[in-house]
N, C-alpha and C positions, 0 to 999 in steps of 0.2 A: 604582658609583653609578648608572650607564647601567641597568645589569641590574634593578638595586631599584627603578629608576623603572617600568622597564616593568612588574614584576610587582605594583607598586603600583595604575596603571593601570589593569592587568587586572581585579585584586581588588576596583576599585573599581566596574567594569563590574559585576563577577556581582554583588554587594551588590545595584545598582539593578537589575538584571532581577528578583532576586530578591523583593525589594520592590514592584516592579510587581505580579510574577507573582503574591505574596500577597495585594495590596490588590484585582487582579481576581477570585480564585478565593472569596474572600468578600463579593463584590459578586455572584458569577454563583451562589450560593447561596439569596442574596436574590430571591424571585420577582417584587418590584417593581421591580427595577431594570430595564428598558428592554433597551438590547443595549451589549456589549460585546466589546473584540477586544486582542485581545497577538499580539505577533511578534517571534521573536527568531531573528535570523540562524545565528548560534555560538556554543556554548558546548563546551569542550572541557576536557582534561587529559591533558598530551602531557610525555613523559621522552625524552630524549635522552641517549644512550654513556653507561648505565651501568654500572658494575663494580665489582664486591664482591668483595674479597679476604682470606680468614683463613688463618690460618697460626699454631695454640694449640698445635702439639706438634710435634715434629721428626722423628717418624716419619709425619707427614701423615695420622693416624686422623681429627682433627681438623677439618680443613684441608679446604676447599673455595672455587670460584669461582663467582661470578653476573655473566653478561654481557647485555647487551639494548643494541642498536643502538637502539630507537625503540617506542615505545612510547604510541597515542593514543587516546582515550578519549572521545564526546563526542557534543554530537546538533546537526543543519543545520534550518535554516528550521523552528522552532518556531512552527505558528498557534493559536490557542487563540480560536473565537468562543461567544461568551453569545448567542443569540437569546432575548428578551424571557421568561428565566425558564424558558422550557419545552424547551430543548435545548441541549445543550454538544457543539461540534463542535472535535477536533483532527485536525492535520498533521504527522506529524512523520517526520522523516529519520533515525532513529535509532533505536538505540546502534550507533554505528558505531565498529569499530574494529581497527585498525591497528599489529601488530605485527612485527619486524624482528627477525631474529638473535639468538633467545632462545638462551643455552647453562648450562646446571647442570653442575658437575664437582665431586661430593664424595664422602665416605670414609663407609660403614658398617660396623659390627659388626653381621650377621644371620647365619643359619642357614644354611648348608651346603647351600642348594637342587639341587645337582646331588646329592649323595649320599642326600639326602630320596626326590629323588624316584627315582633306582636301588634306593633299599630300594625303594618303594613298587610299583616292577615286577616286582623280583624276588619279591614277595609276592603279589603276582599270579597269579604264577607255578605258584607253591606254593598256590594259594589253596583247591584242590579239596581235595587231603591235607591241609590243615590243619582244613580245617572236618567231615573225614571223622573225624579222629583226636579232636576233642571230642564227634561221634556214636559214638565204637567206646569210649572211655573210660567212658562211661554203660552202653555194652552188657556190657563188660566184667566191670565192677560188678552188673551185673543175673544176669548167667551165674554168678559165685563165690558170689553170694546162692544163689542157686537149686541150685546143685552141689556147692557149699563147693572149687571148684577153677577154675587157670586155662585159659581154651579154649585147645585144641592150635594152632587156625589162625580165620582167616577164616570160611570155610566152616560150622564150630561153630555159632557168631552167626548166621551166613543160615538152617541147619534149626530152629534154634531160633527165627526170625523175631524176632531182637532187631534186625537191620538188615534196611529194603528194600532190596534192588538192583534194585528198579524206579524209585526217587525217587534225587534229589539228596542227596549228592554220589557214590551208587554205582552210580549210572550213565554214571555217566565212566570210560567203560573204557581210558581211556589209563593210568591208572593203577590198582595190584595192592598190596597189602598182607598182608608178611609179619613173623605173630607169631613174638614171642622171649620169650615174658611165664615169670618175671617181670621182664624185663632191661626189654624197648623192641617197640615195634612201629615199624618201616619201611616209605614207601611209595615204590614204584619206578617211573617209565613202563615202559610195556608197549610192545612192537610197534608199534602204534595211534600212538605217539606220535611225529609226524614229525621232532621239532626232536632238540639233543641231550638223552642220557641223563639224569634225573634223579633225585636220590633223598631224602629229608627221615627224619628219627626223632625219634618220640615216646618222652620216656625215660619208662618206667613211674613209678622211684622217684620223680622227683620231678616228674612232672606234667609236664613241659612239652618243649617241642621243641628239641634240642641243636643242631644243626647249621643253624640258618638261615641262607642265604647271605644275607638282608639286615642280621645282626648284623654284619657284616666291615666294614660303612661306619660311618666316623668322623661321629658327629653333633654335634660340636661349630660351634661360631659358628668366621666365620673374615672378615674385611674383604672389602668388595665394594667397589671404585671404580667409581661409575654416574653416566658421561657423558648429557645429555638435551639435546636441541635442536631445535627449530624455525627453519625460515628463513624463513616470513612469514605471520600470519595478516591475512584480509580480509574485515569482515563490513560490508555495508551496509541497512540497511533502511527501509522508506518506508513509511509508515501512517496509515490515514485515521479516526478513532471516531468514535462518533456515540450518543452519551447523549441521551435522551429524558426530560427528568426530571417528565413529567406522571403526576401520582400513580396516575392510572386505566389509564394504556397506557403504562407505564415499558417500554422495550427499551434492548439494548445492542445496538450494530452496530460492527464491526471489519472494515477494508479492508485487506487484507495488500498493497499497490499493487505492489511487489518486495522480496525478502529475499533476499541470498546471504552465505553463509559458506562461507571455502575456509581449508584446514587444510594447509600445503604442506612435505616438506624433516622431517619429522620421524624423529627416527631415537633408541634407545637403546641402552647398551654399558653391558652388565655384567662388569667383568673381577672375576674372583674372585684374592686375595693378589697383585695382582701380575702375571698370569699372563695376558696377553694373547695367545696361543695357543689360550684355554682361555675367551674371552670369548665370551657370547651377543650378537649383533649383531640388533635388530630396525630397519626402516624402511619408512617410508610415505612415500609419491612426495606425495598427495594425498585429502583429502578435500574433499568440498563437496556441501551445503545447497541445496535455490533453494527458495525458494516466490514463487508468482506467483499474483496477480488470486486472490487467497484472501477470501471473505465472511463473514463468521460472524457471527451473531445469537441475540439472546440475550431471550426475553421474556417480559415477566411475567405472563403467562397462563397458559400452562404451564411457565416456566421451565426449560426443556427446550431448549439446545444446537442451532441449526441451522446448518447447514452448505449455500449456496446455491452457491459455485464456487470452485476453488480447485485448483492442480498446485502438487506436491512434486515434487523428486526428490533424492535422495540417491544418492553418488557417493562407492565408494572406489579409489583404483587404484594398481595395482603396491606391493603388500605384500609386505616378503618379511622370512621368521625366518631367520636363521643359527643353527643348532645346535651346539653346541661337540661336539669330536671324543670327550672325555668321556664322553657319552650316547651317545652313536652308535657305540660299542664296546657295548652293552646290547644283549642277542640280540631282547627286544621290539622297542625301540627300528629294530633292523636290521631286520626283518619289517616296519616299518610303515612304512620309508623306500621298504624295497621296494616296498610294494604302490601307492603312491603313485607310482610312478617318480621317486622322489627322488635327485640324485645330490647327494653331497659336504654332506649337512645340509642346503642352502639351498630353504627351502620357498618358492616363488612363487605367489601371487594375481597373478594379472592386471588383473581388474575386477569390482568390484560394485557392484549396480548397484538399484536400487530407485526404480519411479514412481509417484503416485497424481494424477488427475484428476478429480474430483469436478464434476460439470455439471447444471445443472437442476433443482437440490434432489432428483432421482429418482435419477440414474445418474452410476458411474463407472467406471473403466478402473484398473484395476491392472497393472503390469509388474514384471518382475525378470529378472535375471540373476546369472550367477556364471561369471565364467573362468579356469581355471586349468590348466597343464600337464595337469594328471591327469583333471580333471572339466569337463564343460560342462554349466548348468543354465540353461533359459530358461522363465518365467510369463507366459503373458498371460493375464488376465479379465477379464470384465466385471460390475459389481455393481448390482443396481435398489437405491433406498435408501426405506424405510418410514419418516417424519418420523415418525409416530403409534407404533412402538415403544421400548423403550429401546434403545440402542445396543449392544448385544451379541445380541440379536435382530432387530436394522433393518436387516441387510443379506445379501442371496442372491447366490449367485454364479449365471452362466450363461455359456457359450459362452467357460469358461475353459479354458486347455491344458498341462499342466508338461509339458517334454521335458528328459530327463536323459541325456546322453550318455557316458557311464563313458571314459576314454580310456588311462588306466592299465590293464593287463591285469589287476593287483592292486585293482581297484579293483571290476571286473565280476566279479572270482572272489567281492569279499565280498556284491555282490547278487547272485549267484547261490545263495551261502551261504545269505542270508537267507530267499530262495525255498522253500529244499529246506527250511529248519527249518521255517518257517509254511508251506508248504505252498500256496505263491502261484505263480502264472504271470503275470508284468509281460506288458501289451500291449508292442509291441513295431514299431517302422516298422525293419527292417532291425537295425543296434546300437543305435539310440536306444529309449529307452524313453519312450513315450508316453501319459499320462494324461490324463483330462478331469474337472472337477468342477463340480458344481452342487448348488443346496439351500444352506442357511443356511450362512454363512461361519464361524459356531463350530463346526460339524459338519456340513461338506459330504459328499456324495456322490463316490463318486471310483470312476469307470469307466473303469477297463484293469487291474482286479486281479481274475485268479479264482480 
């Protein structure tokens, strides 16, 4: 009875703010009305220990839980003033909100994601010889036309220029191809090719490739139990507008006074049938938002978006994937653990890291970073900003710097790969790699590459 009264109470509160709220916002409409003002402390919607529990089948397909410690919803110190018709000014502290000990634990039927994606590497794999054997299939066909016979080898096709081996895909000489026609053509690594032995056929008679090692994987659906949790979100925000409703000099203006959201405790678990041995483990320590003393204006002159002051930053840290042992028996897979210096699957992010300051309606400051085991990345620029452009050509960089420090050995071998293909030499301070950009932010200049 205690409980029904209170929430009666309440109910009865929002009803009158709301009625307030309605009877001023069509009086502050009216241009003759004088001035007017509303204020409202609190208005919220808050849950407390909830818990959801199904339980439709007795092999648990079905069956899943919802738990939430707390859960609040709501806006602080609401001002609302009418100055005589010609302006509407607000305050508000919100949407702020406030979550606790979220947890999901339910049952699917979905697709075989670990063996999806094994075919799709091991396809990969094979990707050169496959796309080679739907080019030699045409040539094939082009040579019996012309000869009324099948070519003895390879080589046939090259003098008769029905294949380049100057173009893709036969200039990948890791791998060789040997005719058997009218049986099959087989392609083999060569020498060239560092990892182990490989070999693929194309069966003549019936068109297509017999032996694909990504036919071996079962692509049937199989249950995933996918745990989800958070341990507490926190967003608060304070904000200032300012509507000018003079028909001749209408502006919007928007005070961002503080804004932070933090995203903390988040982690996901996919165990597939059962098989928690065999589950992907992802978590995040933390994210978070801030934006502070942010201006923006809006005006009906040129209704054109102005931006006069304002810092962001965004902030993610200590990410990390857990790989199931699974995939990491997959020879790409292994290759790109390596070259990462990854050990035992578990990928780690440290920090990242992203800042924008925007000052003086002209200029701002851009930062970044990125940390991780393997790689370090740091940005700083500076940007002039052109009001009189549209926004994809209103801003230049200057006196910006990326330094890219590779710290994996696997990681420097693949920019130095990338070097030798394009034909680039990175500026360089010792191992760090160091560039500089200026010129328009959609298409800056970028000096330390020659």
């Amino acid at each position: 009875m205690f409980i029904n009264m209170r929430i009666y109470i309440r109910t009865k509160k929002i009803l009158q703010y709301g009625a307030v709220l309605s009877i001023f916002l069509s009086f502050s409409y009216n241009q003759e009305y004088p001035d007017a003002s509303l204020y409202l402390d609190q208005i919220f919607f808050q849950l407390n220990s909830l818990k959801i529990k199904s339980d439709l089948s007795d092999d648990s397909l079905s069956n899943g839980e919802f738990n939430l410690d707390l859960f609040k919803f709501g806006f602080d110190d609401i001002s609302i003033k009418n100055k005589k018709g010609s302006s509407i000014e607000l305050l508000i502290n919100g949407p702020n909100i406030n979550l606790e000990n979220l947890e999901i634990n339910t049952n699917y039927t979905l697709p075989n994601y670990y063996n999806l994606i094994l075919s799709d590497l091991s396809d990969n794999r094979y990707e050169t010889p496959m796309d080679g054997f739907e080019i030699l299939e045409k040539a094939v066909d082009a040579f019996i036309l012309k000869y009324g016979k099948y070519p003895k080898d390879y080589n046939d096709l090259v003098v008769e220029s029905l294949i380049n081996t100057s173009k893709y895909p036969f200039n990948q000489y890791e791998w060789s191809y040997n005719f058997v026609l009218p049986y099959h053509i087989a392609a083999i690594t060569t020498s060239m090719h560092k990892y182990p032995i490989k070999s693929i056929t194309f069966d003549w008679p019936t068109k297509s490739i017999i032996n694909k090692q990504s036919d071996q994987f079962d692509k049937n659906n199989i249950v995933w139990n996918i745990v989800f949790g958070i341990r507490d979100i926190k967003q608060n925000f304070l904000s200032d507008i300012k509507i000018n409703l003079a028909p001749d000099n209408y502006n919007f203006e928007f005070y961002q006074q503080s804004g932070k959201f933090d995203l903390s405790g988040v982690s996901i678990n996919a165990i597939p049938n059962n098989d928690i041995f065999d589950q992907t483990i992802f978590k995040l320590n933390k994210i978070s938002l801030e934006i502070n003393d942010l201006f923006f204006q809006l005006m009906k002159k040129n209704n054109k978006p102005n931006i006069q002051n304002g810092r962001a930053n965004f902030s993610v840290k200590n990410f990390e994937l857990k790989i199931p042992q699974k995939l990491l028996t997959d020879e790409t897979m292994k290759i790109i653990m390596q070259d990462l210096g990854v050990r035992n699957g578990l990928i780690r992010i440290r920090q990242l890291d992203f800042g924008m300051h925007f000052y003086d309606n002209e200029f701002g400051i851009i930062t970044a970073s990125f940390i991780s085991p393997f790689l370090k990345i740091n940005f700083n620029g500076q940007i002039s900003i052109d009001s009189k452009k549209d926004f994809q050509s209103s801003m230049d960089l200057f006196d910006s710097e990326l330094r890219i420090n590779p710290i994996s050995y696997g990681v420097r071998d693949m920019i130095r790969k990338w070097e030798l293909e394009n034909n680039k030499d990175l500026n360089r301070e010792g191992p760090v790699i160091v560039l500089k950009f200026s010129g328009p932010l959609s298409k800056p200049i970028i000096l330390g590459i020659d």
